[in-house]
TORBANU-744323 format. One line per field, with one value per residue (C-alpha): residue in one letter; y, z, x. Coordinates in Angstrom, 1 decimal. Each point is the difference from the previous one (the first is absolute). Last residue first. Layout:
<pts>
r = (A,...) .
north = (Y,...) .
up = (Z,...) .
east = (X,...) .
</pts>
This chain:
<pts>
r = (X,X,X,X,X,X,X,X,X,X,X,X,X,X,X,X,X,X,X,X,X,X,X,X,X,X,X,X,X,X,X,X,X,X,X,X,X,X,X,X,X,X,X,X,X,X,X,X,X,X,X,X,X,X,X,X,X,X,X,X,X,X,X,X,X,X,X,X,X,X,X,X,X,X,X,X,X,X,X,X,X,X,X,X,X,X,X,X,X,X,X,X,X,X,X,X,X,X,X,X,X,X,X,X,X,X,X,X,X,X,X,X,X,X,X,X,X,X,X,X,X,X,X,X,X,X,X,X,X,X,X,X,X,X,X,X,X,X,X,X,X,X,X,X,X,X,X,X,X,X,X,X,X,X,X,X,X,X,X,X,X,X,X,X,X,X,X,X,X,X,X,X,X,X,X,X,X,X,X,X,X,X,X,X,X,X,X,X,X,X,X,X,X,X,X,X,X,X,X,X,X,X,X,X,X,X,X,X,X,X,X,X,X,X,X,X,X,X,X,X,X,X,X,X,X,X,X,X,X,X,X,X,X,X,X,X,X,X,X,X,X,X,X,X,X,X,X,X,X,X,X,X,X,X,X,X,X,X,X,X,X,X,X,X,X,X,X,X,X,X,X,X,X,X,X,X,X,X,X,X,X,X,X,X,X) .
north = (8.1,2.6,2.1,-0.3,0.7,2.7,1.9,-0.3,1.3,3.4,0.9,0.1,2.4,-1.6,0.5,1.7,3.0,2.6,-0.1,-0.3,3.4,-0.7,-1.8,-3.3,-3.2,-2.5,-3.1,1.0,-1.0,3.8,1.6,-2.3,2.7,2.9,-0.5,-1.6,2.0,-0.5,2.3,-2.2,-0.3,-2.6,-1.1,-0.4,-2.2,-2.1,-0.9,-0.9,-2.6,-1.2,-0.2,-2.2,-2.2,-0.6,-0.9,-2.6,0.1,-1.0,0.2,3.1,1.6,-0.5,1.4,3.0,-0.3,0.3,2.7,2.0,-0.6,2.2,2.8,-0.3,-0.3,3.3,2.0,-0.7,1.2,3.2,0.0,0.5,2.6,1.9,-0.9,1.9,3.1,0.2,-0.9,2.1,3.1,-1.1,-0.6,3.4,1.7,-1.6,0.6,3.9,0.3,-1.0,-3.3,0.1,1.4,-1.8,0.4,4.2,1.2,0.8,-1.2,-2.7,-1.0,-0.2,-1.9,-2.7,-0.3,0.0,-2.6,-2.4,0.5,-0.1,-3.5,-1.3,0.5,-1.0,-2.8,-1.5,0.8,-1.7,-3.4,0.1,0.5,-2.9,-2.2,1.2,-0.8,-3.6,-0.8,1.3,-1.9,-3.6,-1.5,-2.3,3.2,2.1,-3.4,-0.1,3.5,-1.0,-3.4,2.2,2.1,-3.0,-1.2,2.8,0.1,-3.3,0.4,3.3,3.3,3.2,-0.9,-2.0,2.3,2.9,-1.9,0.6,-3.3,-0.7,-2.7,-0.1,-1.6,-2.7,-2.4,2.7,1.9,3.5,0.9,1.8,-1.2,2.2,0.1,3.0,0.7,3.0,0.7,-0.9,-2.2,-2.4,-3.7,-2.6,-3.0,-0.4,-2.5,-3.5,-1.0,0.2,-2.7,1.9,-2.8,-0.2,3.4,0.0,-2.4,1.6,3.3,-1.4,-1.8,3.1,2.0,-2.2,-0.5,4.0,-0.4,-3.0,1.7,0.6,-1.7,-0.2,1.8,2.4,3.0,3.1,2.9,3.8,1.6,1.5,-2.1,-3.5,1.3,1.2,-3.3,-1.5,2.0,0.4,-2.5,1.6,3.8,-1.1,-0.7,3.1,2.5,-1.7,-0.8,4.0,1.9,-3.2,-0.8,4.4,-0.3,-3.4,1.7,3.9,-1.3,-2.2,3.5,1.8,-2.3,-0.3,3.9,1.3,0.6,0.4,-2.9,-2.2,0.9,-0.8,-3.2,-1.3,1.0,-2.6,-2.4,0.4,0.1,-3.1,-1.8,0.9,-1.5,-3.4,-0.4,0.6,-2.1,-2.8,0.5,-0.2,-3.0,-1.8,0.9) .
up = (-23.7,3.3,-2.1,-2.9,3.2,1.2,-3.1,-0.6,3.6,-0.7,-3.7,2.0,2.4,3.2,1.5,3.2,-1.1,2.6,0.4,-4.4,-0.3,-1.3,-3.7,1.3,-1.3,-0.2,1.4,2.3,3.6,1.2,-1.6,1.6,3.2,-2.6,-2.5,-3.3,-2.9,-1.2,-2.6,-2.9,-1.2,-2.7,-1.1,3.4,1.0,-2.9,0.8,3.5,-1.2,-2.0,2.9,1.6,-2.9,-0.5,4.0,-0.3,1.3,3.7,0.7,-1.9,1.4,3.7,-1.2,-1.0,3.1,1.7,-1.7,0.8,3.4,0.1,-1.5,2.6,2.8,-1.4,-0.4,3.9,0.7,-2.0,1.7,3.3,-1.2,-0.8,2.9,1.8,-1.5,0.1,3.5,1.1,-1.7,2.1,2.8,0.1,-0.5,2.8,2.0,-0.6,1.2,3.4,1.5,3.8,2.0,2.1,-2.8,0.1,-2.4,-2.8,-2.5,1.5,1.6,-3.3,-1.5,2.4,-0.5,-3.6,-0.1,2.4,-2.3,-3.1,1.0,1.2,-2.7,-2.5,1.6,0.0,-3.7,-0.5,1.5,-1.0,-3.8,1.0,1.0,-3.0,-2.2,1.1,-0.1,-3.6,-0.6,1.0,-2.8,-1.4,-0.4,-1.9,-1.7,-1.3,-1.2,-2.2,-0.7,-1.7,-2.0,-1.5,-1.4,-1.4,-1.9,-1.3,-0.8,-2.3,2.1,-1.9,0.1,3.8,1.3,-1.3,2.0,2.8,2.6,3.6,2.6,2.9,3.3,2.5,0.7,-0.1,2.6,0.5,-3.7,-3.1,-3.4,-3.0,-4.0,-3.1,-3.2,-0.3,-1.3,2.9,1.1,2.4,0.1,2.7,1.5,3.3,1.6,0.4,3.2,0.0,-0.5,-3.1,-2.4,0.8,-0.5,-3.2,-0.9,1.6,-2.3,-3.1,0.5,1.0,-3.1,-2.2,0.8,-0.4,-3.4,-1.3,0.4,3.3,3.0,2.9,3.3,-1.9,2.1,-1.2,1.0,0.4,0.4,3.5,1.4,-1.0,1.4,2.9,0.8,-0.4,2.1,3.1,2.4,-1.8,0.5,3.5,1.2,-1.9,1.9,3.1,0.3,0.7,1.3,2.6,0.7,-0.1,2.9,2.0,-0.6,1.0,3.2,0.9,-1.0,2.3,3.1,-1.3,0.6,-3.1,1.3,-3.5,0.1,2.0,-2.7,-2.4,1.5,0.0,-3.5,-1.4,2.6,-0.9,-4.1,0.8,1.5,-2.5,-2.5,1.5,0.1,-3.0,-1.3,2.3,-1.4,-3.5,0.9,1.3,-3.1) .
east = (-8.4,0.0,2.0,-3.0,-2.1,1.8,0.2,-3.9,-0.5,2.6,-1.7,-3.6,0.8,0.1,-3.9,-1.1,2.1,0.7,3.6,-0.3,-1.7,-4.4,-0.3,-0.9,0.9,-2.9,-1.0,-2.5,0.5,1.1,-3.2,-2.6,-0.2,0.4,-2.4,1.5,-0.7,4.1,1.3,0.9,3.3,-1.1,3.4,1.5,-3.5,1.1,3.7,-1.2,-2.5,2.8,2.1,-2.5,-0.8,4.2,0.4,-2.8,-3.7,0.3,3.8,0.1,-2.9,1.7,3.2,-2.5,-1.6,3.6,1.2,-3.3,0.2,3.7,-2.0,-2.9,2.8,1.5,-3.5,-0.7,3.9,-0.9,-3.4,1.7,2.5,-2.9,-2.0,3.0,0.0,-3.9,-0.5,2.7,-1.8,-3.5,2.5,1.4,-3.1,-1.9,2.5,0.1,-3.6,1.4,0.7,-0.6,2.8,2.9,2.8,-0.2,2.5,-2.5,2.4,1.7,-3.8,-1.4,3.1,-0.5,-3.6,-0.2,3.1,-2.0,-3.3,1.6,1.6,-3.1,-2.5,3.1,0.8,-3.6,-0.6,3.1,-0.7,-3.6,1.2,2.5,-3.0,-1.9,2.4,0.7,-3.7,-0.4,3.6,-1.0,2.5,-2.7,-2.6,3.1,0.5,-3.5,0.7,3.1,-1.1,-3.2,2.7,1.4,-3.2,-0.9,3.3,-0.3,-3.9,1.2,-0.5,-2.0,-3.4,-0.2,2.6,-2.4,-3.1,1.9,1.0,-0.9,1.3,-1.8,1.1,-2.0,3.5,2.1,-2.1,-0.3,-0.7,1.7,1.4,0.1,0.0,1.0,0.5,-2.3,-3.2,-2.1,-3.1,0.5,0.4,-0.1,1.0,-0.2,2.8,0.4,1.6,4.2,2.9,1.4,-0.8,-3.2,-0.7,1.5,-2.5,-2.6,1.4,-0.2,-3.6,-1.8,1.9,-0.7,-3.7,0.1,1.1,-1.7,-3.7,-2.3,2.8,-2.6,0.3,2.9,0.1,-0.6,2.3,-1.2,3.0,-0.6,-2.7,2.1,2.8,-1.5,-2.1,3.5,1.9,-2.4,2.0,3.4,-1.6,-1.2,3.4,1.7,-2.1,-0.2,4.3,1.0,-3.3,0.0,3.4,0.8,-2.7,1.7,3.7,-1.4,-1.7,3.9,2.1,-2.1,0.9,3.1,0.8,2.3,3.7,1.2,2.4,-2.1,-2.7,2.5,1.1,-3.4,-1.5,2.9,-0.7,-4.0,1.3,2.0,-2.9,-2.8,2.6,0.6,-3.9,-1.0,3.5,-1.5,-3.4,0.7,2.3,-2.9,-2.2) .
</pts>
């Protein structure tokens, strides 16, 4: 958690240096510039704070998840007692369990607090996956809750958010005084144009480098699901979501902890392809 913070920290301090030579640069009043930090703060790190603190209740709303309170047949007792053991093992609290109903291979991990998380499998995984390969893809969500990435993601989600409200803003301004020549006036009806269009081009290139530290995470949990389950159970869990091909039913704020591949263009995958994360683990071995 302390290093989570630091690096939450650290960054909020290079993008305020970074946003402070470019103001100097563009001659942009500080007075305005410290009102549009504290709102773009607000709009910027609200929406992704209360989406980690509500992640769980959302998850749960969204796919319909039932939590095992007690195990009802060998299966789910499986289930509760695979994952507290790998719990154990990965230094964290015991997490939900839970299943929801889908067709597709699939499993996630969301919540605030790795030590209060909720792990959550399909019933297709539970059809279609041998106990090996289940087994391997619960290390890999218990180590997305071990490796603090919900947290993580939302602080960097915050980050971005942020620097886009206040990058389009400062750019908006600037160009809307080039154009209308006059760098004492209001914002016009033009501003508002500019920096809805600026907001777009540059929360693109913010959720490219969202969708790049989600791909780099996913190495990591499937190291993670190695070490827990064994490097062969977690590449055959791999080899049999790239035989399914399934489209994924995930809602969107669960989507990027799934465990599949994504079908969307590869800057904007949250997931490696499938064929890329086997080859690094059998390098890895």
């Amino acid at each position: 958690m302390f290093n989570r913070i630091f690096l939450f920290v650290a960054t909020n301090l290079a993008v305020l240096a970074l946003v402070s030579i470019v103001m100097s640069v563009l001659g942009v009043n500080s007075q305005q510039f410290s009102g549009l930090l504290v709102m773009a703060a607000l709009f910027g790190f609200g929406g992704s704070i209360i989406s980690l603190l509500l992640s769980k209740w959302m998850a749960k709303r969204a796919t319909g998840a039932q939590v095992i309170e007690q195990p009802r047949n060998e299966a789910e007792r499986w289930l509760v007692a695979t994952v507290q053991r790998q719990a154990q093992a990965a230094g964290i609290g015991m997490p939900e369990v839970a299943i929801y109903d889908a067709p597709e291979i699939n499993a996630f991990a969301t919540g605030a607090n790795r030590n209060n998380a909720l792990v959550a499998v399909s019933t297709g995984l539970l059809r279609a996956m041998s106990r090996d390969e289940a087994e391997a893809v619960l290390g890999h969500e218990v180590s997305h809750v071990a490796n603090g990435d919900m947290v993580t993601m939302a602080l960097l989600q915050g980050v971005l958010n942020t620097f886009v409200i206040v990058l389009a803003r400062i750019v908006g301004r600037v160009v809307d005084s080039a154009i209308s020549g006059d760098r004492d006036r209001g914002p016009g009806f033009g501003y508002y144009i500019i920096v809805f269009v600026l907001e777009m081009v540059f929360g693109f290139f913010a959720s490219m480098i969202a969708m790049w530290f989600s791909r780099h995470r996913e190495f990591r949990a499937d190291a993670g699901g190695a070490q827990l389950a064994g490097r062969q159970k977690m590449i055959a869990a791999l080899e049999r979501l790239a035989q399914t091909h399934g489209e994924s039913t995930l809602p969107k704020q669960v989507a990027a902890f799934g465990i599949n591949g994504g079908s969307v263009q590869r800057l904007l995958m949250s997931h490696p392809p499938l064929e890329v994360r086997i080859a690094a683990l059998q390098k890895a071995a």
